[in-house]
C-alpha positions as semicolon CSV with decimal commas, in nm:
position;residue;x (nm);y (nm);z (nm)
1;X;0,000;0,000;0,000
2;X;0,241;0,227;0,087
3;X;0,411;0,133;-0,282
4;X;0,111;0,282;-0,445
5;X;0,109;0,571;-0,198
6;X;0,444;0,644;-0,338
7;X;0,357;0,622;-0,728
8;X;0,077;0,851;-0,688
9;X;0,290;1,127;-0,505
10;X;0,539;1,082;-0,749
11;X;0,343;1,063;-1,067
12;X;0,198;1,360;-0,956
13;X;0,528;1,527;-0,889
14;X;0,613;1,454;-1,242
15;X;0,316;1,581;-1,387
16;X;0,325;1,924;-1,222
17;X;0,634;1,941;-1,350
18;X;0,603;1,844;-1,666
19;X;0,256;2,049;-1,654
20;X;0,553;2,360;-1,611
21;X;0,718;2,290;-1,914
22;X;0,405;2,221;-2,162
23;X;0,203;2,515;-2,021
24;X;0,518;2,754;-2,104
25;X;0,605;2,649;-2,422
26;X;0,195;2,660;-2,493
27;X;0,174;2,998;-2,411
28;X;0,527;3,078;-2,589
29;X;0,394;2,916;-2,897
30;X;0,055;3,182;-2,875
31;X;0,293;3,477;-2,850
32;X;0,467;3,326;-3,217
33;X;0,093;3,319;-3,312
34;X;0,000;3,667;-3,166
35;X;-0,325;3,534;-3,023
36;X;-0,498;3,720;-2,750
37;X;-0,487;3,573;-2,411
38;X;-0,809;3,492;-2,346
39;X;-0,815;3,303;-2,686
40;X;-0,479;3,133;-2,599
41;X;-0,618;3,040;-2,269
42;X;-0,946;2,837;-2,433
43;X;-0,757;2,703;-2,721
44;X;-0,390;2,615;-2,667
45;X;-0,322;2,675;-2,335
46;X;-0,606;2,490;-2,214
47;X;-0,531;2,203;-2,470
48;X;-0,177;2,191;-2,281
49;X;-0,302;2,182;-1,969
50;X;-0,593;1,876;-2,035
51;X;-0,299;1,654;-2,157
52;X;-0,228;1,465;-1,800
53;X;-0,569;1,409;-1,823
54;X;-0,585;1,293;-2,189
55;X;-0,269;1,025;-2,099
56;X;-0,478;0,913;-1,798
57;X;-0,792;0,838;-1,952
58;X;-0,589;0,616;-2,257
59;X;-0,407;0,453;-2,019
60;X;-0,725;0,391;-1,799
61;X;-0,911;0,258;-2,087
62;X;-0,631;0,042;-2,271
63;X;-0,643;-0,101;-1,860
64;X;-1,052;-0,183;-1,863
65;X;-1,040;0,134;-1,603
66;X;-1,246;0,353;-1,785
67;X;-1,433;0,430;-1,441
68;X;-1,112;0,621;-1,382
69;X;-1,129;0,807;-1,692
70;X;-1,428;0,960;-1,647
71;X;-1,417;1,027;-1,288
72;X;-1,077;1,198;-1,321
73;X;-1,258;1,384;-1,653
74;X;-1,587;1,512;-1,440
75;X;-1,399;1,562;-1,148
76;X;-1,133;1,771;-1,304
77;X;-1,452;2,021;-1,435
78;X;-1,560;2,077;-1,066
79;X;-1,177;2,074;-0,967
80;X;-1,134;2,350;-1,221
81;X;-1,443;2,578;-1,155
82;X;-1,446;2,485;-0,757
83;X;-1,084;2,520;-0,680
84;X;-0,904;2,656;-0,902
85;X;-1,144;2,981;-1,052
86;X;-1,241;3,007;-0,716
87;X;-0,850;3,032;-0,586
88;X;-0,777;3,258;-0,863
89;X;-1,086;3,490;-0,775
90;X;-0,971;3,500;-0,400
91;X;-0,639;3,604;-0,492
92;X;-0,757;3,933;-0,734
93;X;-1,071;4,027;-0,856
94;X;-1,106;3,856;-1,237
95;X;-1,250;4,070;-1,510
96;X;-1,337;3,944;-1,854
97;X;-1,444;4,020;-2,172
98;X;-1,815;3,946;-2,211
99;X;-1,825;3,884;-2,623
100;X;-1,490;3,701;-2,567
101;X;-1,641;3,473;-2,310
102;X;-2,007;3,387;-2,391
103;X;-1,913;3,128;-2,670
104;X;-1,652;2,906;-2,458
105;X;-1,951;2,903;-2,154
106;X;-2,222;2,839;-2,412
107;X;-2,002;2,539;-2,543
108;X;-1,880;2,428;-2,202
109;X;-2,266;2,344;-2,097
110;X;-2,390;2,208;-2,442
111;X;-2,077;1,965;-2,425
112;X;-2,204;1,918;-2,012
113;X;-2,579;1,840;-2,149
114;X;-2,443;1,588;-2,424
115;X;-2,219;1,406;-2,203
116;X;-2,534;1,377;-1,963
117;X;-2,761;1,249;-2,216
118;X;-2,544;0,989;-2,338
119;X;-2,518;0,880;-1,988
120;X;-2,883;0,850;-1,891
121;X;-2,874;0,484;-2,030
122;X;-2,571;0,389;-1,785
123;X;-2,388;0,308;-2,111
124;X;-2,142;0,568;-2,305
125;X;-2,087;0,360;-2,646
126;X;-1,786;0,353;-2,882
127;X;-2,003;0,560;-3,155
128;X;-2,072;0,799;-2,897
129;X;-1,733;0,869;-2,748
130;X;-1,631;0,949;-3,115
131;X;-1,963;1,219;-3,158
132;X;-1,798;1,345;-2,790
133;X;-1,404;1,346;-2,970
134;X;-1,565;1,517;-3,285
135;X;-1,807;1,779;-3,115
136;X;-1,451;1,867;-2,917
137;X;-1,250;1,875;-3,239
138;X;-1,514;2,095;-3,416
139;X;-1,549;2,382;-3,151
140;X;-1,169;2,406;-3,090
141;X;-1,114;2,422;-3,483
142;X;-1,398;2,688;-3,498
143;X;-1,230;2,837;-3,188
144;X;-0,904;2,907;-3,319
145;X;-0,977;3,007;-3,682
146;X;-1,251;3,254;-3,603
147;X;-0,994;3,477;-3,368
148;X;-0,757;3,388;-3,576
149;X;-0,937;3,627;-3,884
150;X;-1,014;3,897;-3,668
151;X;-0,646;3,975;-3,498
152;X;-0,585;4,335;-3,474
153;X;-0,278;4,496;-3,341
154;X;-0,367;4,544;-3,031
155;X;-0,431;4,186;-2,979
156;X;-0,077;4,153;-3,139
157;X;0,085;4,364;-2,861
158;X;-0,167;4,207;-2,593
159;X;0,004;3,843;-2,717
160;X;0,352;3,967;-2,670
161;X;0,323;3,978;-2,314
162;X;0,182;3,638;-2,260
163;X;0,539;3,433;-2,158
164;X;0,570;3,631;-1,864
165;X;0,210;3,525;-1,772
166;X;0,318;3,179;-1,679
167;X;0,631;3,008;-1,523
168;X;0,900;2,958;-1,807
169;X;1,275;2,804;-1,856
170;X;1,533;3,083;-1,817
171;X;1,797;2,939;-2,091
172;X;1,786;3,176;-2,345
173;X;1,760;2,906;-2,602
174;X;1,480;2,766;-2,477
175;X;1,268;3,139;-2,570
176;X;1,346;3,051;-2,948
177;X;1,110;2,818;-3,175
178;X;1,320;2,528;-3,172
179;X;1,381;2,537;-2,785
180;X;1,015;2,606;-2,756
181;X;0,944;2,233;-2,952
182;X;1,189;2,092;-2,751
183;X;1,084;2,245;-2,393
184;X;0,686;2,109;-2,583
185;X;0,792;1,766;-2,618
186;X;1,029;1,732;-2,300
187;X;0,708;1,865;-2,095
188;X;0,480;1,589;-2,285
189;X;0,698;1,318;-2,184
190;X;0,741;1,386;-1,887
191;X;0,374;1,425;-1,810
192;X;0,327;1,103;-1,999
193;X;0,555;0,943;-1,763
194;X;0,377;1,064;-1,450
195;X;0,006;0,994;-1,547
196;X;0,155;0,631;-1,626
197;X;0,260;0,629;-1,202
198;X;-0,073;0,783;-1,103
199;X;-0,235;0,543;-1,294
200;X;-0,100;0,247;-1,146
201;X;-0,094;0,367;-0,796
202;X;-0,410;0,508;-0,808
203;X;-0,560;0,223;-0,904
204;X;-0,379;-0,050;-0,682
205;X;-0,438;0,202;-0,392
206;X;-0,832;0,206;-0,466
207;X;-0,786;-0,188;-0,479
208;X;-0,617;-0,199;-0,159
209;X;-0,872;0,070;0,045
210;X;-1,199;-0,054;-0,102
211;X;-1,224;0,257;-0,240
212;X;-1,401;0,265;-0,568
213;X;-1,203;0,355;-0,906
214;X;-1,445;0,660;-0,986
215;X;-1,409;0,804;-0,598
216;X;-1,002;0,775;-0,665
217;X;-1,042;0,964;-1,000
218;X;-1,287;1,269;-0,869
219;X;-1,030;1,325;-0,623
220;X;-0,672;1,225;-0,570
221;X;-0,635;1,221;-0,953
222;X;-0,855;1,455;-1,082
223;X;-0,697;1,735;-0,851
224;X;-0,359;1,592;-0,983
225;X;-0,438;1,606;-1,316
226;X;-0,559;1,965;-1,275
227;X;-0,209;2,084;-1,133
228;X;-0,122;2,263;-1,445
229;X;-0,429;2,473;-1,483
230;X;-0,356;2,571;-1,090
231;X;-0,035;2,686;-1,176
232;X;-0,165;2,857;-1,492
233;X;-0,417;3,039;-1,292
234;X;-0,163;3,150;-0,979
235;X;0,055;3,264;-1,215
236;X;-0,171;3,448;-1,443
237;X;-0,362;3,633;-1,135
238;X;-0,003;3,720;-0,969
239;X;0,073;3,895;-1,325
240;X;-0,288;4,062;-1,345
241;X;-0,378;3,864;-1,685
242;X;-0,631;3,630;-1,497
243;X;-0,847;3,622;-1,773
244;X;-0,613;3,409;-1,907
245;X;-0,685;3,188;-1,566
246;X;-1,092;3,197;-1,653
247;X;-1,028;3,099;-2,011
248;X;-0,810;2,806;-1,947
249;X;-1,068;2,642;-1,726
250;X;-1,305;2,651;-1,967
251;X;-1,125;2,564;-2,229
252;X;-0,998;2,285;-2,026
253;X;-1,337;2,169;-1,969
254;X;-1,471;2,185;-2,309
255;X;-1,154;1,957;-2,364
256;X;-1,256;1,739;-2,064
257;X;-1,591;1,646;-2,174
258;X;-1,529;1,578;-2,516
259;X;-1,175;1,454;-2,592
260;X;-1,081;1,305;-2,261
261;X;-1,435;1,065;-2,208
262;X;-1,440;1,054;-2,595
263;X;-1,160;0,882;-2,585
264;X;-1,183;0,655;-2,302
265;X;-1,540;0,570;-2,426
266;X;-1,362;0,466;-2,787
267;X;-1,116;0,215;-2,599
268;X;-1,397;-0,014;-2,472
269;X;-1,746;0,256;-2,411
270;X;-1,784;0,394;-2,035
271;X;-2,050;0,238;-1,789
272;X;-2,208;0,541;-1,617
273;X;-2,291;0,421;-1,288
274;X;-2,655;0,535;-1,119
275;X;-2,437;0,691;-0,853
276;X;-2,308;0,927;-1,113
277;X;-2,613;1,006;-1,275
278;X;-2,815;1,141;-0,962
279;X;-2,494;1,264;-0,808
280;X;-2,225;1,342;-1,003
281;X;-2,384;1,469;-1,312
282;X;-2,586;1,702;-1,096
283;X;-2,298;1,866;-0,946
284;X;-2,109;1,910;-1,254
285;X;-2,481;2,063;-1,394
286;X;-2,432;2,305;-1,086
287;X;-2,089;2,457;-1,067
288;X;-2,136;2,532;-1,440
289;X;-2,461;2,695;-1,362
290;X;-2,300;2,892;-1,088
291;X;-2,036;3,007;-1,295
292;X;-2,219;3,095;-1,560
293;X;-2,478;3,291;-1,383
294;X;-2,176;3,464;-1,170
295;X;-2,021;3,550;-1,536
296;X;-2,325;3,677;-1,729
297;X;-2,419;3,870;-1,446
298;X;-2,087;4,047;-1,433
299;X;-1,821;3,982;-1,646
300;X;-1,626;3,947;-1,311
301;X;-1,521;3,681;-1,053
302;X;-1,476;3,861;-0,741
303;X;-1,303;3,786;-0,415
304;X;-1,683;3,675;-0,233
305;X;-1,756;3,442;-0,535
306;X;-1,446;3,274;-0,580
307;X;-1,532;3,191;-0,197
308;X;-1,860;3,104;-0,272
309;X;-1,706;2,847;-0,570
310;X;-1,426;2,671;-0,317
311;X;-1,693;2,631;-0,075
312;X;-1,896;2,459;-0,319
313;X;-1,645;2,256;-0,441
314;X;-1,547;2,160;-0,122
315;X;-1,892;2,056;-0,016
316;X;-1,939;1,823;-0,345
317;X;-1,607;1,664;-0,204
318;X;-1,738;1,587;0,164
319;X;-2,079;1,465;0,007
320;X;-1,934;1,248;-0,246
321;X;-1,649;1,078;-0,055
322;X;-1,939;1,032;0,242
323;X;-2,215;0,869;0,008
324;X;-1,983;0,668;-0,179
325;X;-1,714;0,522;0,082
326;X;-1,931;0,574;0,414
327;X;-2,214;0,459;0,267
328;X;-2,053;0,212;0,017
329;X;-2,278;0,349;-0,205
């Protein structure tokens, strides 16, 4: 037991760190593209970010442990709006801009609702996880090329701040485009590499406890997985670019929803379990409510909301791990 302990704190030491790397030479690769940060932040960055929890959800479903997957993919959304918004809104008031924002929120619920309704049956099939993959594919292509027609130059000088928005290697060679591959593909490996430990720990560790796979993956590893958009948003609101924080997390989540149980539903289709769908689903219907309504209300987190979201996140947390490992539900 205390073997798996180890591979989980380690795997996630690895994936922070490789989380580092990718999420720099992300955002380095947006200032080559003079993209606006908020665009950056629901395109590429938050692509960079979502890949620990792209690795863990093949690996989980090339295991059979597609459970995993999707906990670590739902509970990553509430990690993301819960924790980490609400962290970033706690630290500095967030302000955004309301035309920027209104499409990524719109897309974040429809990809919520769809994941939802292919779940009512308690069966997420292989045809479905690749409508979930292509819906993801679609909106981040659409994304992209629609900002990507209406740059101006003040979102050109807006882009050539964005590396000192997030943590980044101080060889100069590493600020050119070749270092920036090489700092890209360093990052992936080594975030590969990690979610391979967490993987195995986690799921020997659940084995060991009697803790069920999904409880393991809304947690331990969802929070893990969701290091790098933590360190995103810390860094952005210490900076005063948190809209860069807010557009990550969605971003992230879009990515979440549709690549990351797309996938593991292509492997071998995900069993949604009834605990999920009165529970789980609910809560994930929630936080994105909450945000939304905190967003369209004023294009603003402030300090008393981002409260408000940790305390909500943290009361999912003590209701889920009570009903499901209390109760042995």
């Amino acid at each position: 037991m205390w073997t798996d302990a180890l591979w989980v704190v380690s795997g996630l030491a690895l994936i922070i760190q490789g989380g580092n790397l990718f999420v720099a030479a992300a955002v380095r690769i947006a200032k080559f593209l003079r993209m606006p940060r908020v665009v950056v932040g629901t395109t590429l960055v938050s692509l960079a970010t979502t890949t620990p929890e792209m690795v863990v959800s093949v690996m989980s479903g090339m295991r059979g442990e597609s459970e995993l997957a999707v906990g670590n993919a739902v509970g990553s959304c509430l990690c993301n709006v819960g924790l980490i918004l609400g962290l970033t809104a706690v630290m500095k008031t967030v302000e955004v801009h309301r035309k920027a924002i209104l499409l990524p929120l719109a897309a974040m619920g429809v990809c919520g609702g769809v994941l939802v309704a292919f779940g009512i049956g308690g069966l997420i099939s292989r045809a479905e996880g690749w409508v979930l993959i292509a819906i993801g594919f679609g909106y981040y292509v659409y994304d992209f090329s629609r900002h990507w027609k209406s740059r101006d130059p003040v979102k050109v000088r807006e882009a050539t701040a964005i590396e000192a928005d997030v943590i980044h290697v101080g060889r100069a060679w590493f600020q050119t485009r070749p270092g920036t591959v090489v700092q890209f593909l360093a990052g992936a490996g080594v975030v590969v590499l990690g979610s391979r430990l967490l993987v195995d720990g986690a799921v020997s560790l659940a084995g060991g406890l009697g803790v069920p796979a999904m409880v393991v993956g809304l947690t331990v590893v969802a929070v893990g997985t969701s290091m790098p958009e933590l360190i995103t948003a810390i860094t952005s609101s210490r900076n005063s670019v948190s809209d860069l924080a807010v557009g990550n997390v969605i971003g992230a989540n879009i990515a979440n929803l549709t690549f990351i149980v797309g996938v593991a539903a292509v492997f071998a289709g995900v069993r949604i379990e009834a605990r999920d769908q009165w529970l789980n689903f609910p809560a994930l219907a929630g936080m994105f409510g909450l945000l939304t309504w905190m967003l369209v209300r004023d294009p603003r987190l402030t300090r008393r909301e981002g409260v408000w979201l940790m305390v909500t996140y943290g009361l999912y947390l003590v209701i889920v791990t009570t009903v499901t490992v209390v109760r042995g539900v």
